[in-house]
C-alpha positions as CSV (number, residue, x, y, z in Angstrom):
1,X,75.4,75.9,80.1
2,X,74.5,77.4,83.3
3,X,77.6,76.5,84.8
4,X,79.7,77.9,81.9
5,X,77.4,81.5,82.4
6,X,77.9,81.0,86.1
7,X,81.9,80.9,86.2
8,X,81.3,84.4,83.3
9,X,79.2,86.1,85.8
10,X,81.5,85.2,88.7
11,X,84.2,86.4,86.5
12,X,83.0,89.3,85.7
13,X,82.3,90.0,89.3
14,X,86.1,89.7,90.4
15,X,87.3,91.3,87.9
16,X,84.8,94.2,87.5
17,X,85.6,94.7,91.6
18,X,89.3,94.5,91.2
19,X,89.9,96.5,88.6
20,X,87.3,99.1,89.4
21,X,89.2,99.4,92.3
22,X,92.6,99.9,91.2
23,X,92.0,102.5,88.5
24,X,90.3,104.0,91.0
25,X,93.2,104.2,93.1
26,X,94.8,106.1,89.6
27,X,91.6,108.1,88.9
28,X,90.8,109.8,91.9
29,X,95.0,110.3,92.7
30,X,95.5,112.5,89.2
31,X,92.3,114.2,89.9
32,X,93.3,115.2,93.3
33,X,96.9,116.0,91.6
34,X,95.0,118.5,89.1
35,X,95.7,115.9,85.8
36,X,93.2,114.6,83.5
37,X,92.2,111.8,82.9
38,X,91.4,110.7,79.4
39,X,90.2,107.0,79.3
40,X,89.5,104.7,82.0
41,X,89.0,101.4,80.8
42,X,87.9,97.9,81.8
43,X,90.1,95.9,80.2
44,X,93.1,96.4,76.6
45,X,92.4,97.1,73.1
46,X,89.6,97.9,71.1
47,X,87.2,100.1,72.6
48,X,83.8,97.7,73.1
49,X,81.3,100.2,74.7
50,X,81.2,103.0,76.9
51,X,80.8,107.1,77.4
52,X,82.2,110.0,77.7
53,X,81.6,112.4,80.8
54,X,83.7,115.3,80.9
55,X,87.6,114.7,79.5
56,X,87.2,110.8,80.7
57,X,86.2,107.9,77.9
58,X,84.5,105.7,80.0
59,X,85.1,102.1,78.0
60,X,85.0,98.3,78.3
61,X,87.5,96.7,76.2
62,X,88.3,93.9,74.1
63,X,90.6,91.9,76.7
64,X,89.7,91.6,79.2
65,X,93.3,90.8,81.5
66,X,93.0,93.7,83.5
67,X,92.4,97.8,82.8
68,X,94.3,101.3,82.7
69,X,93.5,104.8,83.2
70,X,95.2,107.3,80.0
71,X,96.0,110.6,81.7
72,X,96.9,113.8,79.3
73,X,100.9,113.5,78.7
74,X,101.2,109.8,80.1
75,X,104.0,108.1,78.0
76,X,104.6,111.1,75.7
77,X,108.8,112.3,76.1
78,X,109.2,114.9,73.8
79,X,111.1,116.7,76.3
80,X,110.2,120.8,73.9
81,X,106.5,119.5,74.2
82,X,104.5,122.4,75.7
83,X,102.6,121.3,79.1
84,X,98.9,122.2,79.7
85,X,98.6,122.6,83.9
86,X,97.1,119.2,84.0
87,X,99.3,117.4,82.5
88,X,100.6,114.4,84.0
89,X,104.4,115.5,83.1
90,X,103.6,119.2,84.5
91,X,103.5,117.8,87.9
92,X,106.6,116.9,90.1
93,X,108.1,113.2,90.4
94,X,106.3,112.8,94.1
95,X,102.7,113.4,92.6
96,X,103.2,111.4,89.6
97,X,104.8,108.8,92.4
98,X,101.8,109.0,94.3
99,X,99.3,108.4,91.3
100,X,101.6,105.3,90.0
101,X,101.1,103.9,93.7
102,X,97.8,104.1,94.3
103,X,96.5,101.4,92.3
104,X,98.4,98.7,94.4
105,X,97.6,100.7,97.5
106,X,93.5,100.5,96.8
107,X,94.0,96.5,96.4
108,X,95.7,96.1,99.3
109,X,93.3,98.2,101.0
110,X,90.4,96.4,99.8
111,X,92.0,93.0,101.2
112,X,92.6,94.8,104.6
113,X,89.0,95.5,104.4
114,X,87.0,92.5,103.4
115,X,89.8,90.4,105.8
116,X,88.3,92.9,108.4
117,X,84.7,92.6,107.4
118,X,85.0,88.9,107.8
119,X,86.6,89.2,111.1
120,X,84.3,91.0,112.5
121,X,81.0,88.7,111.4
122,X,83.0,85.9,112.4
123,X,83.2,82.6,109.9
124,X,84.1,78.5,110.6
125,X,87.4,77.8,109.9
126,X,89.3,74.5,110.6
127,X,90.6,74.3,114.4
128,X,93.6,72.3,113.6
129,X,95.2,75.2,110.9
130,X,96.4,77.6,113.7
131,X,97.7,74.5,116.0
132,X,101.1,73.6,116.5
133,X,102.3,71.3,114.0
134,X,102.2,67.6,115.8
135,X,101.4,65.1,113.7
136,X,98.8,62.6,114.4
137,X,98.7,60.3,110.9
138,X,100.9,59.2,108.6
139,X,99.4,58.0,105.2
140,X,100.7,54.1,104.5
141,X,103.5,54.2,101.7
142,X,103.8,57.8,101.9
143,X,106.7,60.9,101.7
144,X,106.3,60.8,105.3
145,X,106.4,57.1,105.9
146,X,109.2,56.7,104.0
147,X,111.2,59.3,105.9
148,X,110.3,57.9,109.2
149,X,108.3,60.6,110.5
150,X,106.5,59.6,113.5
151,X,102.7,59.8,115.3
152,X,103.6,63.1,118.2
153,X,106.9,64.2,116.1
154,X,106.4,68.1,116.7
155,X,107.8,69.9,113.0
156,X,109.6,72.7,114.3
157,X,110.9,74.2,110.6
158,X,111.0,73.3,106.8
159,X,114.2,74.2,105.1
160,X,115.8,76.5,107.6
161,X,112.2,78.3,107.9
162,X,110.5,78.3,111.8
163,X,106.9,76.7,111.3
164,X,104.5,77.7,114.4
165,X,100.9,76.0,112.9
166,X,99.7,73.9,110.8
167,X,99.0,76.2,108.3
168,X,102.3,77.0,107.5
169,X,103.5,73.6,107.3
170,X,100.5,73.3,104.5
171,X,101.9,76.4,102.6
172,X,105.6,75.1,103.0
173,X,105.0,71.5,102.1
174,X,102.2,72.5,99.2
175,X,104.8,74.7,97.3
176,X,107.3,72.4,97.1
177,X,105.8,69.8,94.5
178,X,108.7,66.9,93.7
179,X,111.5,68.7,96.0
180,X,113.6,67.2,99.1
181,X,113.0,69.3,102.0
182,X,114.8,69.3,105.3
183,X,112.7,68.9,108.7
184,X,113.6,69.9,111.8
185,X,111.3,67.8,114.5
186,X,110.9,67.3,118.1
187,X,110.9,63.6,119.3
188,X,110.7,62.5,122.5
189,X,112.4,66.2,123.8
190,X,115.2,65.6,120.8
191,X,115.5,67.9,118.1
192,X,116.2,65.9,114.7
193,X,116.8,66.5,111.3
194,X,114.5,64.9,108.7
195,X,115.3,64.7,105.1
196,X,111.9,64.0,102.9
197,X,111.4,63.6,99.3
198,X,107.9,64.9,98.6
199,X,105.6,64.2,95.9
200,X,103.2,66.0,93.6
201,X,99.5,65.7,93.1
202,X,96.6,67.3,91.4
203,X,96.8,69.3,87.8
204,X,98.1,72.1,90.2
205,X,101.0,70.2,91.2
206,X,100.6,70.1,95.1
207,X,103.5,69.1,97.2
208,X,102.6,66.0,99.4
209,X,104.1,64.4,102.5
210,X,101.4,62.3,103.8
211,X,102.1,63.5,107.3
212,X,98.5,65.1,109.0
213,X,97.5,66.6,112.5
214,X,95.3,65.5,115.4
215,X,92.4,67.0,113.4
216,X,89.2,66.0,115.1
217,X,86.5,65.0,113.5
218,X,82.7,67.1,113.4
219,X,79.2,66.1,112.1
220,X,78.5,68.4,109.7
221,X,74.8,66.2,108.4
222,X,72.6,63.6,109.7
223,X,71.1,61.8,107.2
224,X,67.4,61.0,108.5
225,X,66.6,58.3,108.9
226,X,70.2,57.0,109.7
227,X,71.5,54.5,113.0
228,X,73.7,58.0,113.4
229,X,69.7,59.6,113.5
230,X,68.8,56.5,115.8
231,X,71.5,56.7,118.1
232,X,70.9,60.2,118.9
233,X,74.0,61.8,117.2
234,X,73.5,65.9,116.3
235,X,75.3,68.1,113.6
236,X,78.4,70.0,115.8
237,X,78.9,66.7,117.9
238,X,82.8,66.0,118.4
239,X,84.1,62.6,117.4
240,X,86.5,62.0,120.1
241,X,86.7,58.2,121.2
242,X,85.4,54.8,119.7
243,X,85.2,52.4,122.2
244,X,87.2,54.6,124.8
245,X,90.3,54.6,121.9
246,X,91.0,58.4,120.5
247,X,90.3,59.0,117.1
248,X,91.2,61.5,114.4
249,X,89.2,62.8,111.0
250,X,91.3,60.3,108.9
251,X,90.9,56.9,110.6
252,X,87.3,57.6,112.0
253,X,85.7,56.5,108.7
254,X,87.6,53.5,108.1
255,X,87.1,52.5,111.6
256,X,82.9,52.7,110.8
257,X,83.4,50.9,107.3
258,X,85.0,47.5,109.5
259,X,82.6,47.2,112.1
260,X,79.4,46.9,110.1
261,X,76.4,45.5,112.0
262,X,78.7,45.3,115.5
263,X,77.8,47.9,118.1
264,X,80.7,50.7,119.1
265,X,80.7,53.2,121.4
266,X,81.3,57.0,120.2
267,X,82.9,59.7,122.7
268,X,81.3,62.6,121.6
269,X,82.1,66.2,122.5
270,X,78.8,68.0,122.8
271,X,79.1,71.7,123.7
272,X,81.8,70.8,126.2
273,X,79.9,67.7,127.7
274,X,81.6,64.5,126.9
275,X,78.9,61.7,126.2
276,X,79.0,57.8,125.5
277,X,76.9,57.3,122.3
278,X,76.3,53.5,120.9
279,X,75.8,53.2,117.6
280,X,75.6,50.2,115.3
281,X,76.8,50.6,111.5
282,X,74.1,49.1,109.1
283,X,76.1,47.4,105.8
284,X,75.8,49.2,102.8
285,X,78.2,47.3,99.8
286,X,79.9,45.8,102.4
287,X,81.2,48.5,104.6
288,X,79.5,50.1,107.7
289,X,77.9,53.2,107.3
290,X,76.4,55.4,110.1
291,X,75.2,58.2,108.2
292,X,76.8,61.0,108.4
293,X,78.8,64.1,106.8
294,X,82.3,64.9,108.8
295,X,84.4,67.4,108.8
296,X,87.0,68.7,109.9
297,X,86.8,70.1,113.8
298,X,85.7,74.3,112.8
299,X,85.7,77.0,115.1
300,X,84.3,80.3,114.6
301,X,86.5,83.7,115.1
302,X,84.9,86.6,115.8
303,X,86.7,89.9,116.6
304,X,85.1,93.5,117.9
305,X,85.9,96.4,115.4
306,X,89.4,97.2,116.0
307,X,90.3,93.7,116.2
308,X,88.5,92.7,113.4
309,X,91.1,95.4,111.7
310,X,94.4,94.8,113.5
311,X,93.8,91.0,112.8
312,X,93.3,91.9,109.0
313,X,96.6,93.9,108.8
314,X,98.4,90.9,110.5
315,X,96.8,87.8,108.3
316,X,97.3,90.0,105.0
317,X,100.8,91.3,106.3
318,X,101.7,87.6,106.5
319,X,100.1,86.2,103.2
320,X,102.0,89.8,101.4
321,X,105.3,87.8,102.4
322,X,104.1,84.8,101.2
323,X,103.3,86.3,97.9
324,X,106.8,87.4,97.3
325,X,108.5,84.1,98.8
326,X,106.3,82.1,96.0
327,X,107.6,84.4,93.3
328,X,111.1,83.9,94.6
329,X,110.2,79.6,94.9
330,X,109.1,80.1,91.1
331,X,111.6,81.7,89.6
332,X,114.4,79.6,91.2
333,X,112.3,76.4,90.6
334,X,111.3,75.7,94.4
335,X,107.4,75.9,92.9
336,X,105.9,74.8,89.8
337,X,104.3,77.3,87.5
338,X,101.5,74.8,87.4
339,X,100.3,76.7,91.1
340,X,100.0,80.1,89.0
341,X,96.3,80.9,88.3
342,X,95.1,82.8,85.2
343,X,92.3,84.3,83.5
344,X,90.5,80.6,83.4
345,X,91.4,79.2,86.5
346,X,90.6,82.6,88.2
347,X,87.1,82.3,86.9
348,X,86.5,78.8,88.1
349,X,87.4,79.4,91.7
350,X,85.6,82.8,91.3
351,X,82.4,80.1,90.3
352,X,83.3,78.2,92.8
353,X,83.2,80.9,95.8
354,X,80.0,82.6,94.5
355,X,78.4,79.2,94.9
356,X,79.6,79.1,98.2
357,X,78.1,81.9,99.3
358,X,78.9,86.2,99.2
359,X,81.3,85.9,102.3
360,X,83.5,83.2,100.8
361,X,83.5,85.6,97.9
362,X,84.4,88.4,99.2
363,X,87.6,85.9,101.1
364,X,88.0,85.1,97.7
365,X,88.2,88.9,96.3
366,X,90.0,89.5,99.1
367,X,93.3,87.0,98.3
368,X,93.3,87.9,94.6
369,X,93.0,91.9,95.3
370,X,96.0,91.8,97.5
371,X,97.9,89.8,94.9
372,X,96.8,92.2,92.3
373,X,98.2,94.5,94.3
374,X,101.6,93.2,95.9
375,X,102.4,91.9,91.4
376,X,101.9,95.2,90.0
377,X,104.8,96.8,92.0
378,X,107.0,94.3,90.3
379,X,109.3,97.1,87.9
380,X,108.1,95.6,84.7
381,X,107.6,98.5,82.4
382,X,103.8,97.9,81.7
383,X,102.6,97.4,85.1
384,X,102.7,100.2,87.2
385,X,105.8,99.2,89.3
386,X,107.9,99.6,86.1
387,X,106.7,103.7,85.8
388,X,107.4,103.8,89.7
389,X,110.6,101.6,89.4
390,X,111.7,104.5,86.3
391,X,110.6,107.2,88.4
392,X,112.9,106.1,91.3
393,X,115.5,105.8,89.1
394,X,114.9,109.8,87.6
395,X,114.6,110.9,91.1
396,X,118.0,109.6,92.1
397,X,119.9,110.6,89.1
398,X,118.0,114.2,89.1
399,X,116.9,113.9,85.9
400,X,114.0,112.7,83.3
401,X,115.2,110.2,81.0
402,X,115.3,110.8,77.4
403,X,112.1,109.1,75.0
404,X,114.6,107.3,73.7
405,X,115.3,105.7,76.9
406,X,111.7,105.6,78.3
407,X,110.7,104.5,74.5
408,X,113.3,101.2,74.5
409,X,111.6,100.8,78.1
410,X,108.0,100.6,76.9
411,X,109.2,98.3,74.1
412,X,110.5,95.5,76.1
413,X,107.7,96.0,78.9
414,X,105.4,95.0,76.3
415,X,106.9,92.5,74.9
416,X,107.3,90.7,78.4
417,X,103.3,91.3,79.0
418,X,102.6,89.8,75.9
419,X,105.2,86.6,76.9
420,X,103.2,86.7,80.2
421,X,99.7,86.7,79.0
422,X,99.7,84.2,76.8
423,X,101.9,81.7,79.0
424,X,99.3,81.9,81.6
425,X,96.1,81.3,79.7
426,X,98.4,78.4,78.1
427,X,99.3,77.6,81.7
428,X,95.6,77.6,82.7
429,X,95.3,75.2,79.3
430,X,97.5,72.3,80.0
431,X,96.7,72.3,83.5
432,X,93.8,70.0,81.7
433,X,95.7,67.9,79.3
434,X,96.1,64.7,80.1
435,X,99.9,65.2,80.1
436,X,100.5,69.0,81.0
437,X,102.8,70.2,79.1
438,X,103.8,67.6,77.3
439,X,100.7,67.1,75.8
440,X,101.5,70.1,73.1
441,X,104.6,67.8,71.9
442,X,104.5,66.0,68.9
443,X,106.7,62.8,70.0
């Protein structure tokens, strides 16, 4: 039960945030145009709860997939219809432009701003993500081993696309679930081609390779107590040697597991001074255990104030383009439509970052406002880009489009948000079946 109310509340949160902020980005626009406002509303259909304060119906609403703001004359095209002066259709194509815009505008401002709130107080984040792309494990059996790839190969692009960090070989390799992807890699001062198959895993059907970086690994716990305790070990120690051979995050634990109750010697990193720390791995079921929690090597990136920003403006510049190439991967079947989130699964990471903590929320707000943003300038006639993508069209031709026109328009708009709202809760659904999708078959 209190998980179920926690993943509401956290719900409730994001999307209270998000769509505050976007109608906002309507509201105060038309007010600032001279247009009123009629209804501004958390959320579609019947009217829940609310009040009234001047001409605006403040409401919460039955669905709750998003929100709108009604301003006086919005989708009304009797072209004899008499026009009060704030009337939306009183003013020119550029204001009602400009009030269309502004929703996507305040969500991609809000993810400039938390980015930059979060640069500026500074936050962990794995070393090895903004390193150049050297691999330094291969799972056994895997994509990767298959393929050939080997330990110091440098990945130098994934299909025809340049790949400078880790990070981007994550997001190139985890959209492409099931797919044969073309390497480029640096071996031995050779440039080679690499063909590899990958595979998917999880419900979200994450593209796998089995390749991995030199990623160090970091006590994150001691357990008290512990021959990790005895030996002197401290959380932020550096794992880089046992006995004088280099080690990475992957093979260190398997390495403890075979040498239970036999002495080894870990070189440890310890605020820049490299030490020689024996340890002896007491059995427990069998294995060797030390007594620790690892992670993965984290650094922490701080920026002054107009760092903080300009570092904001580049990190959400880049993850606006890799918004659009996923929608491009999706619709041409390079990604699954099991990596789109909806209502539910949208609530469970929401859950999931407010037990993290506020600032992994607000990272969290942050990635899903500037989607929000970037997906309604797509010209489907409900969401705003279809009103600015009509709009565009009017302003080029020189003319308003009939209501018969704008009428058909509105039609299939909301047919296609229909379509789209209940594939992704159904998405969201059979991401849990046992068989996705073809768990709702009968044979």
């Amino acid at each position: 039960m209190g998980t179920i109310l926690g993943t509401i509340l956290a719900f409730l949160i994001v999307f209270g945030i998000l769509v505050f902020i976007h109608e906002f980005g309507h509201f105060f626009t038309a007010k600032l145009m001279g247009i009123r406002v009629e209804v501004f509303s958390f959320g579609y259909g019947k009217r829940l709860l609310g009040f009234k304060k001047g001409d605006t119906d403040y409401r919460i609403s039955l669905v709750p997939m998003g929100g709108y703001v009604k301003m006086l004359g919005e989708g009304m095209f009797e072209p004899d219809r008499a026009l009060a002066p704030d009337d939306m259709m009183s003013k020119n194509r550029a204001q009602r432009l400009l009030v269309m815009v502004m929703g996507s505008i305040m969500n991609i401002l809000l993810a400039i701003g938390l980015v930059a709130v979060i640069n500026g107080i500074g936050v962990p984040a794995p070393e090895y993500q903004d390193q150049k792309p050297v691999v330094g494990h291969i799972d056994p059996g895997s994509p990767a081993e298959k393929a050939d790839l080997k330990i110091d190969d440098e990945i130098l692009s994934i299909n025809g696309r340049k790949v400078g960090t880790w990070s981007d070989v994550e997001i190139a390799v985890g959209t492409k679930p099931d797919k044969v992807i073309m390497l480029e890699v640096l071996r031995n001062g050779a440039i080679m081609p690499v063909e590899l198959k990958t595979e998917s895993v999880s419900r979200y059907e994450m593209g796998y390779a089995g390749f991995r970086g030199k990623i160090l690994t970091q006590i994150r716990l001691v357990t008290a107590g512990s021959p990790a305790e005895k030996a002197g070990l401290k959380p932020g120690d550096v794992i880089l040697t046992v006995d004088g051979a280099p080690v990475f995050f992957y093979t260190f634990i398997p390495i403890i597991e075979k040498n239970a109750g036999k002495e080894i010697v870990l070189g440890v990193d310890r605020g820049g001074q490299v030490l020689d720390v024996p340890v002896t791995p007491r059995s427990e079921g069998n294995v060797g255990k030390i007594g620790i929690l690892q992670e993965a090597k984290s650094i922490t990136r701080k920026y002054g104030f107009f760092a903080a920003i300009s570092e904001s403006f580049r990190s959400n510049l880049k993850n606006f383009f890799l918004v659009i190439r996923f929608l491009k991967d999706l619709f041409t079947g390079q990604a699954s439509t099991r990596q789109l989130g909806g209502p539910l699964e949208i609530a469970n990471f929401s859950y999931a970052a407010l037990r993290m903590g506020w600032l992994a929320m607000m990272s969290w707000i942050a990635i899903i406002s500037l989607q929000l943003g970037v997906l309604n300038l797509f010209p489907i006639p409900v969401f705003d880009g279809g009103q600015i993508f009509v709009l565009l069209l009017e302003s080029v031709f020189r003319k308003d489009f009939g209501p018969k026109v704008r009428q058909i328009w509105m039609q299939v708009g909301f047919v296609i948000f229909v379509f789209l709202v209940a594939f992704v809760i159904l998405n969201d659904i059979v991401k849990r079946l046992p068989h996705g999708w073809g768990s709702l078959l009968p044979f």
